[in-house]
PDB file with one MODEL, atoms N, CA, C and O in Angstrom:
MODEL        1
ATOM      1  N   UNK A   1       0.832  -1.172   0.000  1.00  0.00           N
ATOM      2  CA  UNK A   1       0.000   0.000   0.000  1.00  0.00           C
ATOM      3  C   UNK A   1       0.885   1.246   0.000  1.00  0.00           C
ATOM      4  O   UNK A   1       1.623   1.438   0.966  1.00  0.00           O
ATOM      5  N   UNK A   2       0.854   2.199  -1.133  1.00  0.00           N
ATOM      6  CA  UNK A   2       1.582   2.897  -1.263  1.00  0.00           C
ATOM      7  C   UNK A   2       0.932   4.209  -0.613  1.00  0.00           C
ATOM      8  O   UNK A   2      -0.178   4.500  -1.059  1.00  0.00           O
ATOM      9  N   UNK A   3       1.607   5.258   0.635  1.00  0.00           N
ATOM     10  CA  UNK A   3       0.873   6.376   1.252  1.00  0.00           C
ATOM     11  C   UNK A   3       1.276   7.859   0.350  1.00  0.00           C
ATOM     12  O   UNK A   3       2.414   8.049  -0.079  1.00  0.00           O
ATOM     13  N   UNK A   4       0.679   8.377   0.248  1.00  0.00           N
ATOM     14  CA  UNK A   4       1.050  10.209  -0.609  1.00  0.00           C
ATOM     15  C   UNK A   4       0.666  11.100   0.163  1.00  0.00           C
ATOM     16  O   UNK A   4      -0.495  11.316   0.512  1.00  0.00           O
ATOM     17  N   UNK A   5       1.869  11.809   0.546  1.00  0.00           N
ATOM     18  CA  UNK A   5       1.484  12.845   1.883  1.00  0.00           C
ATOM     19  C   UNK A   5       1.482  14.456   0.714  1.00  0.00           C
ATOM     20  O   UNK A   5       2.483  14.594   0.011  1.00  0.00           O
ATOM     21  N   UNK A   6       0.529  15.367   0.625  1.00  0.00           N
ATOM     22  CA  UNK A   6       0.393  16.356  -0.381  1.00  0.00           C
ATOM     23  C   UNK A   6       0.292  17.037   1.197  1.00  0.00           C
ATOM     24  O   UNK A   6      -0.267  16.840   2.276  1.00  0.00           O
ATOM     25  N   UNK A   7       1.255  17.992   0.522  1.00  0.00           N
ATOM     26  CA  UNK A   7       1.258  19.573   1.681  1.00  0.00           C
ATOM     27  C   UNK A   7      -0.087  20.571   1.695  1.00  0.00           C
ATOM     28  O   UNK A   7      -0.656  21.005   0.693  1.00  0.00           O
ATOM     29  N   UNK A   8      -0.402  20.789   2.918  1.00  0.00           N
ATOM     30  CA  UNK A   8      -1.846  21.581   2.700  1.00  0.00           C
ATOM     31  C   UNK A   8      -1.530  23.116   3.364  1.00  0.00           C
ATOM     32  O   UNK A   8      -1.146  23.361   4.508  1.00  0.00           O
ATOM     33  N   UNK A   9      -1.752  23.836   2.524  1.00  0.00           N
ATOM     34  CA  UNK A   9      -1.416  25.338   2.645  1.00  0.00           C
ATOM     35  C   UNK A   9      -3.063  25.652   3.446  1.00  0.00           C
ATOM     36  O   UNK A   9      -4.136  25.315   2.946  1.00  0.00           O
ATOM     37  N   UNK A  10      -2.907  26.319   4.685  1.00  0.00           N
ATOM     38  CA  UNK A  10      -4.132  26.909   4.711  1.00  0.00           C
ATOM     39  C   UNK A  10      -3.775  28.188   5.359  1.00  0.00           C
ATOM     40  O   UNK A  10      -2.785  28.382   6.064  1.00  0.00           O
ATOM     41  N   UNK A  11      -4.947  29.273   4.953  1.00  0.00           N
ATOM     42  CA  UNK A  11      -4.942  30.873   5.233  1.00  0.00           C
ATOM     43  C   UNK A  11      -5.937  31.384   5.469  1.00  0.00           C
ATOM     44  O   UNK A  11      -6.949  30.886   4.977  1.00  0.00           O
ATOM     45  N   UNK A  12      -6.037  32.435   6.211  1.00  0.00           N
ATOM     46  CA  UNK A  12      -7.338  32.609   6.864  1.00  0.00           C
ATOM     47  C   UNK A  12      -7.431  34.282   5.798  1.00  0.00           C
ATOM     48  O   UNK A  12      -6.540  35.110   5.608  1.00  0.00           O
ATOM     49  N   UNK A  13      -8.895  34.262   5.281  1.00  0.00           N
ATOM     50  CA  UNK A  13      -9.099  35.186   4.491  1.00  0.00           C
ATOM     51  C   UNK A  13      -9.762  35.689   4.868  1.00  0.00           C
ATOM     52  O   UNK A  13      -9.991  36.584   4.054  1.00  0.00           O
ATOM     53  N   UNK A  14     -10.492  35.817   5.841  1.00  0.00           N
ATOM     54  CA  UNK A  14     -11.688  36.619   6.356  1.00  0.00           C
ATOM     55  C   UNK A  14     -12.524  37.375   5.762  1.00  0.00           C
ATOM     56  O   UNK A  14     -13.550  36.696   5.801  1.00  0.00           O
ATOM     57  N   UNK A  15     -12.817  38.495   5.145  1.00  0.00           N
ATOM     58  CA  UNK A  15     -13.892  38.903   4.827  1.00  0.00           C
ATOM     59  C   UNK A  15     -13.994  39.367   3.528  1.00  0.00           C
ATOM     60  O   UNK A  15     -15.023  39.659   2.920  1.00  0.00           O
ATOM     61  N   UNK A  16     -11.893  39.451   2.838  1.00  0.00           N
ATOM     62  CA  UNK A  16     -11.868  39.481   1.483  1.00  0.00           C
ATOM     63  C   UNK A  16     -12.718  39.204   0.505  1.00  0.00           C
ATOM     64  O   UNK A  16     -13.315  39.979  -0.242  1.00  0.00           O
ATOM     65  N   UNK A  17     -12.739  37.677   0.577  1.00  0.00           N
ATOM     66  CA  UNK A  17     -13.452  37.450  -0.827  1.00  0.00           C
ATOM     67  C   UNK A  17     -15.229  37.646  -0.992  1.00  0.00           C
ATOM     68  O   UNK A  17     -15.860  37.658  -2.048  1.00  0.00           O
ATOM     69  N   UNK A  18     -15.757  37.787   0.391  1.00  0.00           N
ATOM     70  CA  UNK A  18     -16.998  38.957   0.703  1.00  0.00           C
ATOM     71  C   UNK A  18     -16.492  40.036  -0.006  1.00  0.00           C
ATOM     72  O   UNK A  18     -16.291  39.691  -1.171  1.00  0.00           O
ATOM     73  N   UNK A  19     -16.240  41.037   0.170  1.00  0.00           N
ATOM     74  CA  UNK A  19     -15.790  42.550   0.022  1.00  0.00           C
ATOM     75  C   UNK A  19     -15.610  42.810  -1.732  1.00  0.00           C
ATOM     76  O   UNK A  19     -16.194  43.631  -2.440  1.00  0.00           O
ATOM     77  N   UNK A  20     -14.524  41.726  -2.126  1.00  0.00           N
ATOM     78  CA  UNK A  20     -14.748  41.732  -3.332  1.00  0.00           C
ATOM     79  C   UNK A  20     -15.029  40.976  -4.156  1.00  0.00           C
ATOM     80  O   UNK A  20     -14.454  40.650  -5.194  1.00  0.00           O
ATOM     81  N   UNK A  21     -16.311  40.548  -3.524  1.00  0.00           N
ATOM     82  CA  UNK A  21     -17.075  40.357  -4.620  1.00  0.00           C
ATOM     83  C   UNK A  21     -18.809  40.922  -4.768  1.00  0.00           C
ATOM     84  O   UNK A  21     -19.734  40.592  -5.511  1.00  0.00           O
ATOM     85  N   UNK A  22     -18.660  41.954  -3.619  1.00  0.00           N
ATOM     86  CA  UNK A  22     -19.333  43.052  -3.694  1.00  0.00           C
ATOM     87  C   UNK A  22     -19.232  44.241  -4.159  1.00  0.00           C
ATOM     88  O   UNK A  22     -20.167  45.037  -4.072  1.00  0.00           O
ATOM     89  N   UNK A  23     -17.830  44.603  -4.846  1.00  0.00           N
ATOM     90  CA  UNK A  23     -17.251  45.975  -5.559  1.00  0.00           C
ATOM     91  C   UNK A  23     -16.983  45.368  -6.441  1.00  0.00           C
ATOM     92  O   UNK A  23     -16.177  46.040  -7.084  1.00  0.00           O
ATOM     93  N   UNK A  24     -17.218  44.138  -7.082  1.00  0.00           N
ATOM     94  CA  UNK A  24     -17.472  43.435  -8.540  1.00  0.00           C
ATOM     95  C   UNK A  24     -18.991  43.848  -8.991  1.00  0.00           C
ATOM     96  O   UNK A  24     -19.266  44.586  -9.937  1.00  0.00           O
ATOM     97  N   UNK A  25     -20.093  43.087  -7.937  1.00  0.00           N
ATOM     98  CA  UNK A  25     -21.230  43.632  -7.918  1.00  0.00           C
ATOM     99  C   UNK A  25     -21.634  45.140  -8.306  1.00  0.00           C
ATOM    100  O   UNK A  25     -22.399  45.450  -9.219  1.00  0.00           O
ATOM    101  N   UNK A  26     -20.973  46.009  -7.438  1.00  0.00           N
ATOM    102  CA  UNK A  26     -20.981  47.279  -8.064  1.00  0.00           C
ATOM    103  C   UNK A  26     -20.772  47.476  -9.215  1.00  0.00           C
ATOM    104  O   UNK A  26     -21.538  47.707 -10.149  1.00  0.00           O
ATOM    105  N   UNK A  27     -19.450  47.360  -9.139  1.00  0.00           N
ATOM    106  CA  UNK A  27     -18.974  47.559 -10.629  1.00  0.00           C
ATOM    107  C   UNK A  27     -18.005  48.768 -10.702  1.00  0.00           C
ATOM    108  O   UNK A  27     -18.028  49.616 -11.594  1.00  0.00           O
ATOM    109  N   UNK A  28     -17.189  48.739  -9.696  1.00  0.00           N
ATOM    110  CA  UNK A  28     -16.352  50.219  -9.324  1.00  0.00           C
ATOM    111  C   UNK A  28     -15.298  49.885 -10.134  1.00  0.00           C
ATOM    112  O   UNK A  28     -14.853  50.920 -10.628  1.00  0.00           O
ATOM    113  N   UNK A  29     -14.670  48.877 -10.513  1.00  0.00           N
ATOM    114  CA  UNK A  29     -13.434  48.889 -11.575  1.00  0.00           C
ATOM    115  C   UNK A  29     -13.825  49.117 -13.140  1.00  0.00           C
ATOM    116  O   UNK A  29     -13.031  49.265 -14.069  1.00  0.00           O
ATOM    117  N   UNK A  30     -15.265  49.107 -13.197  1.00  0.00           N
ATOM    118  CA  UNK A  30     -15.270  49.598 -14.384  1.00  0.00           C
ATOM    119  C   UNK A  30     -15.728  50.897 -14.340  1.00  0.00           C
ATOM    120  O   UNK A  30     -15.351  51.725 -15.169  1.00  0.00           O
ATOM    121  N   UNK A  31     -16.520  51.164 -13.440  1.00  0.00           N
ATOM    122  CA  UNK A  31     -16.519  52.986 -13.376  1.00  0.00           C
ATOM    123  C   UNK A  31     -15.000  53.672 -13.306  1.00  0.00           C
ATOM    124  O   UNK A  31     -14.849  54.586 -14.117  1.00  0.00           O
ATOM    125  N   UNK A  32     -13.871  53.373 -12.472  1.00  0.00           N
ATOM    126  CA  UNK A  32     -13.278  54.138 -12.236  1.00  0.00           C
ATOM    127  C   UNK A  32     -12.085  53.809 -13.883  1.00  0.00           C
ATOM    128  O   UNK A  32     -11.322  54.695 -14.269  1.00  0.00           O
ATOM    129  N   UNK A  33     -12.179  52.494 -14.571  1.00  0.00           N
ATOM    130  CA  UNK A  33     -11.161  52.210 -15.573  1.00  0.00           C
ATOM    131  C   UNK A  33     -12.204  53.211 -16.565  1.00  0.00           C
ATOM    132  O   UNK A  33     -11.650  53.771 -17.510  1.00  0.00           O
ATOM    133  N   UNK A  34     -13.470  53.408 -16.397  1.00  0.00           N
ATOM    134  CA  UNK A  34     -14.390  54.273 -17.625  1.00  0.00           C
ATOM    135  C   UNK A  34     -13.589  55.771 -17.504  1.00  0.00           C
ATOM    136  O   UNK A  34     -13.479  56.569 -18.435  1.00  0.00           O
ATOM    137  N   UNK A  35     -13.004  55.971 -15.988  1.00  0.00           N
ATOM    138  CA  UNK A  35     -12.583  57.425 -15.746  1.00  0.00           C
ATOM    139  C   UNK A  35     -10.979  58.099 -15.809  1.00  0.00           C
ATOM    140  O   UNK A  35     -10.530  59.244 -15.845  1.00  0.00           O
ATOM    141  N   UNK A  36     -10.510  56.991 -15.803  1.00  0.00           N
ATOM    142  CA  UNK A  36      -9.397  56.783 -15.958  1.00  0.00           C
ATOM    143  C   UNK A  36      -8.688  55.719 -17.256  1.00  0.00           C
ATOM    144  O   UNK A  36      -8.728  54.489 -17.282  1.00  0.00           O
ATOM    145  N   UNK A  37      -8.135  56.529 -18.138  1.00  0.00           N
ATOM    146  CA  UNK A  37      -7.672  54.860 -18.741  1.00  0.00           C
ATOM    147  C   UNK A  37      -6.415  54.556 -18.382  1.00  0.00           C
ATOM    148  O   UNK A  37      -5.802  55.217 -17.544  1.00  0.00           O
ATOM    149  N   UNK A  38      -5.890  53.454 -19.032  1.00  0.00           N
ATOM    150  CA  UNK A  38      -4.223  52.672 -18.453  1.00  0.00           C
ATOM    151  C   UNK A  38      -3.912  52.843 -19.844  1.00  0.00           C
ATOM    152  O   UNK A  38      -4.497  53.304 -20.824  1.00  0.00           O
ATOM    153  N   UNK A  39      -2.767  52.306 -19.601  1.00  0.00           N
ATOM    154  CA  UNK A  39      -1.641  52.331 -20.889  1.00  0.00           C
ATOM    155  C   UNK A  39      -1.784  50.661 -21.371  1.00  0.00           C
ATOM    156  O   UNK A  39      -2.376  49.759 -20.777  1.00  0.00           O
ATOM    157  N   UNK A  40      -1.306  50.625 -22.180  1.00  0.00           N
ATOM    158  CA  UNK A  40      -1.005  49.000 -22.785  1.00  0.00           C
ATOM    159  C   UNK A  40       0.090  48.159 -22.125  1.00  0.00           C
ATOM    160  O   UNK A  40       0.152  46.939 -22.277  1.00  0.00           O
ATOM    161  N   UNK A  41       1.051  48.949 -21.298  1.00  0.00           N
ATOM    162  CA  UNK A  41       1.845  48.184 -20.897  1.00  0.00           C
ATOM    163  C   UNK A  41       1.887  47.520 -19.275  1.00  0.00           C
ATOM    164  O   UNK A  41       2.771  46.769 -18.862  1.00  0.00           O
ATOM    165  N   UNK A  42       0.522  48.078 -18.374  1.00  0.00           N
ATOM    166  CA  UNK A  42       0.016  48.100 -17.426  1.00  0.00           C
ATOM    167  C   UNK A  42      -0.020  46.610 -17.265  1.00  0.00           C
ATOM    168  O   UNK A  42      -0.152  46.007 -18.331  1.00  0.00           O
ATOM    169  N   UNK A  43       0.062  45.906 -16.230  1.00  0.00           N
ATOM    170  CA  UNK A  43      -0.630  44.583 -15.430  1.00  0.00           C
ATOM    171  C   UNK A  43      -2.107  44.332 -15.096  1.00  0.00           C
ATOM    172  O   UNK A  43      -2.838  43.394 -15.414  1.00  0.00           O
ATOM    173  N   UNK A  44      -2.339  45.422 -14.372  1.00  0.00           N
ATOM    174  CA  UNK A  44      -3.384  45.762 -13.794  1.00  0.00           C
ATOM    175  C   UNK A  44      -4.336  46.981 -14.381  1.00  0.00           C
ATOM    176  O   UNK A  44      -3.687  47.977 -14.701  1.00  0.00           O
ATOM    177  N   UNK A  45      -5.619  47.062 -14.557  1.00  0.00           N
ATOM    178  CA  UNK A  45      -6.109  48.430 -14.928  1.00  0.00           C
ATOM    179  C   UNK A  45      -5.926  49.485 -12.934  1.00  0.00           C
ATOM    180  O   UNK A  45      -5.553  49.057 -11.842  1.00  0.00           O
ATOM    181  N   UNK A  46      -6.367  50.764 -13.344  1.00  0.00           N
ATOM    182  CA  UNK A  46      -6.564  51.296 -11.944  1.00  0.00           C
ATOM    183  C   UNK A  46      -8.000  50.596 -11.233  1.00  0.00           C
ATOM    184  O   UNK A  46      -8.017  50.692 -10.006  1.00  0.00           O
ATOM    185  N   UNK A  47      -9.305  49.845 -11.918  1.00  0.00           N
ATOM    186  CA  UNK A  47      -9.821  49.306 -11.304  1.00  0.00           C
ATOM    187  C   UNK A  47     -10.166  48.466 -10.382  1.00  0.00           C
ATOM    188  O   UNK A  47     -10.895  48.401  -9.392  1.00  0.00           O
ATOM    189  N   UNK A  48      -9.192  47.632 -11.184  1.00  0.00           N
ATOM    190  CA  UNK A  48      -8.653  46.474 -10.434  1.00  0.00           C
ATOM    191  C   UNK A  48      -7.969  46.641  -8.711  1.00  0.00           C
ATOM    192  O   UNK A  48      -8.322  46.307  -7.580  1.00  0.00           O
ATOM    193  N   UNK A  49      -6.767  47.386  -9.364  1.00  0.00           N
ATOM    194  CA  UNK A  49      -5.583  48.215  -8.069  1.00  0.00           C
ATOM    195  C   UNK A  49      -6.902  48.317  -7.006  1.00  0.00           C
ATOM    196  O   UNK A  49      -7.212  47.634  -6.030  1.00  0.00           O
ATOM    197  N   UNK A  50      -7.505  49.444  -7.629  1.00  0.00           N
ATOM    198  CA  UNK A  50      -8.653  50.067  -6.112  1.00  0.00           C
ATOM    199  C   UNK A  50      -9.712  49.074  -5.653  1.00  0.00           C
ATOM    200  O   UNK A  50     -10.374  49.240  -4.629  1.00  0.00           O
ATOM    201  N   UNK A  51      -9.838  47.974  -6.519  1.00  0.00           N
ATOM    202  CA  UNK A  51     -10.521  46.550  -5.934  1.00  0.00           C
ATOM    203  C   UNK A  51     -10.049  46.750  -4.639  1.00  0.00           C
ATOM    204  O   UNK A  51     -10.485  47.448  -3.724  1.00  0.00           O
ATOM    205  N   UNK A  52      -8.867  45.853  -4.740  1.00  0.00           N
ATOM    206  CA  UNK A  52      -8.064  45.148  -4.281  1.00  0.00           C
ATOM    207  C   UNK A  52      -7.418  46.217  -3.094  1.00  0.00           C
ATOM    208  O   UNK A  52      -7.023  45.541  -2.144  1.00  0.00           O
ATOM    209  N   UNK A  53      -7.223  47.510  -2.899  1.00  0.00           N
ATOM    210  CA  UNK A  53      -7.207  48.308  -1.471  1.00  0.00           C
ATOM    211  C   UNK A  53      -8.229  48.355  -0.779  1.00  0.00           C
ATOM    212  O   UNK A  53      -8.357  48.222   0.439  1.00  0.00           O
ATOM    213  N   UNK A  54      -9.367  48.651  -1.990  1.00  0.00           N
ATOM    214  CA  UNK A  54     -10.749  48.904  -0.713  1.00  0.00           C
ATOM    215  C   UNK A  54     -10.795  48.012   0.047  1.00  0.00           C
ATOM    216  O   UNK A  54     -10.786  48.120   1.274  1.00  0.00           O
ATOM    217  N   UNK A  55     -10.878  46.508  -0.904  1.00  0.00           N
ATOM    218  CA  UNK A  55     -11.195  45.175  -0.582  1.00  0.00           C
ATOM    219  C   UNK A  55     -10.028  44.943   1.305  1.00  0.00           C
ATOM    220  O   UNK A  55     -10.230  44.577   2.463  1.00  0.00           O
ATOM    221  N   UNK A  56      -9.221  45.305   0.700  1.00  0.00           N
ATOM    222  CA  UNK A  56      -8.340  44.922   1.962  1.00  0.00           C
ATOM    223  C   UNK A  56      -8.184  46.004   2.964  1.00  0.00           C
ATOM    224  O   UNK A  56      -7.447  45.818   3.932  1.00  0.00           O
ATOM    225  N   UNK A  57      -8.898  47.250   2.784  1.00  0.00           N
ATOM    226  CA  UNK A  57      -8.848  48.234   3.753  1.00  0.00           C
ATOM    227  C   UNK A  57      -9.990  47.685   4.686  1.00  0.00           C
ATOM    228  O   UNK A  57     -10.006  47.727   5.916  1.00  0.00           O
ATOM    229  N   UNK A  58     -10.742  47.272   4.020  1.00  0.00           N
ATOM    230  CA  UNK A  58     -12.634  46.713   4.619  1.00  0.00           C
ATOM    231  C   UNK A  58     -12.286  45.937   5.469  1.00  0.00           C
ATOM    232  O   UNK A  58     -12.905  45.978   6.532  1.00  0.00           O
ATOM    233  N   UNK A  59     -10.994  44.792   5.290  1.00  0.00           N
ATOM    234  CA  UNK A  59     -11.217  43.958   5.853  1.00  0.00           C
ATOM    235  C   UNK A  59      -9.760  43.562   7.203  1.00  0.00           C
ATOM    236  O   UNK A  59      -9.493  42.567   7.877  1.00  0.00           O
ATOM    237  N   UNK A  60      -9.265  44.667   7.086  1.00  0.00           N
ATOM    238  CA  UNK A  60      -7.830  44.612   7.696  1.00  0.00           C
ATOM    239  C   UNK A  60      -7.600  46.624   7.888  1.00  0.00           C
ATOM    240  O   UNK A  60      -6.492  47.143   7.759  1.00  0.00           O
ATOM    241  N   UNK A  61      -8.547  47.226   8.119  1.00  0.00           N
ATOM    242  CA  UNK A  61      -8.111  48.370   8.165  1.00  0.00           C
ATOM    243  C   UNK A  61      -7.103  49.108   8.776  1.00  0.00           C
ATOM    244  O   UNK A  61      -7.131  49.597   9.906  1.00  0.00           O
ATOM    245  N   UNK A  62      -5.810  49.175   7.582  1.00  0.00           N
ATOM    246  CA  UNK A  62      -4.282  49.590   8.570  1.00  0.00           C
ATOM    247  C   UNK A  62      -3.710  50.445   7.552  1.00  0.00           C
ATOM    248  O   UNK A  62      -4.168  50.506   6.412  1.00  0.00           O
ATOM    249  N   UNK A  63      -2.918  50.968   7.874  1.00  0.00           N
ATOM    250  CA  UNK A  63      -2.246  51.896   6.918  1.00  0.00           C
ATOM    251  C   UNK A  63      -1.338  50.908   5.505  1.00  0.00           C
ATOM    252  O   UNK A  63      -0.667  49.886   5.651  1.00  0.00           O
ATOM    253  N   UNK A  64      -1.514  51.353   4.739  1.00  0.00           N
ATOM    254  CA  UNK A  64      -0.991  50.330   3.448  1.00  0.00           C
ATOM    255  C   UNK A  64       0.056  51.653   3.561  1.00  0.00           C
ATOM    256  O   UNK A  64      -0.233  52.838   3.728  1.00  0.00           O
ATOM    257  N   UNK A  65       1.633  50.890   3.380  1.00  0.00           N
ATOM    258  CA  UNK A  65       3.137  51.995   3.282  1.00  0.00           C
ATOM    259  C   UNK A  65       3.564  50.784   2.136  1.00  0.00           C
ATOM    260  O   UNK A  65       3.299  49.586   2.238  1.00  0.00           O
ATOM    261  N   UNK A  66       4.150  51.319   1.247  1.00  0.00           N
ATOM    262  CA  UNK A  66       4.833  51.039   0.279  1.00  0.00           C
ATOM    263  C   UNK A  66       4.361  50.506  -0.869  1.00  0.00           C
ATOM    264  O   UNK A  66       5.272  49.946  -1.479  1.00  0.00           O
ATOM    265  N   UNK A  67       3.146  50.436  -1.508  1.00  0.00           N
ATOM    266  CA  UNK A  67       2.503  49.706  -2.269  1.00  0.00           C
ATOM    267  C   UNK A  67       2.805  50.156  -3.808  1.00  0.00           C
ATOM    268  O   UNK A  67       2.813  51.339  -4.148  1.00  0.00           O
ATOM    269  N   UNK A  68       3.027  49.176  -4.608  1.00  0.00           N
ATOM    270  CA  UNK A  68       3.814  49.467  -5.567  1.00  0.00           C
ATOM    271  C   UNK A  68       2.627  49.259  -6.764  1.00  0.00           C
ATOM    272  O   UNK A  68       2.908  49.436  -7.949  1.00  0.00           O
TER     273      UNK A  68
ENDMDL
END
């Protein structure tokens, strides 16, 4: 009987994937990419970016220093 031990990553996400997937609902990355545009060489639109602060300000509210 051969045993397979697979590593289990676990993380506690708390209220993230709530949060955004309620400013999906809205629809704030496409209002704010309608108000703003990006360049072609971008990763991310600015919609996205401000997802992803609100999302984690909502749910961890702390000062974000260095965000690139």
């Amino acid at each position: 009987m051969n045993v397979e031990i697979a590593p289990v990553v676990e993380r506690c996400l708390g209220a993230r994937p709530a949060s955004a997937e309620f400013l999906r609902r809205l629809g704030v990355a496409g209002i704010v990419d309608g108000l703003c545009p990006v360049r072609e060489i971008a990763h991310f639109t600015h919609g996205q970016v401000i997802e992803v602060l609100v999302a984690n300000w909502l749910s961890a509210p702390a000062p974000l220093v260095r965000v690139a």
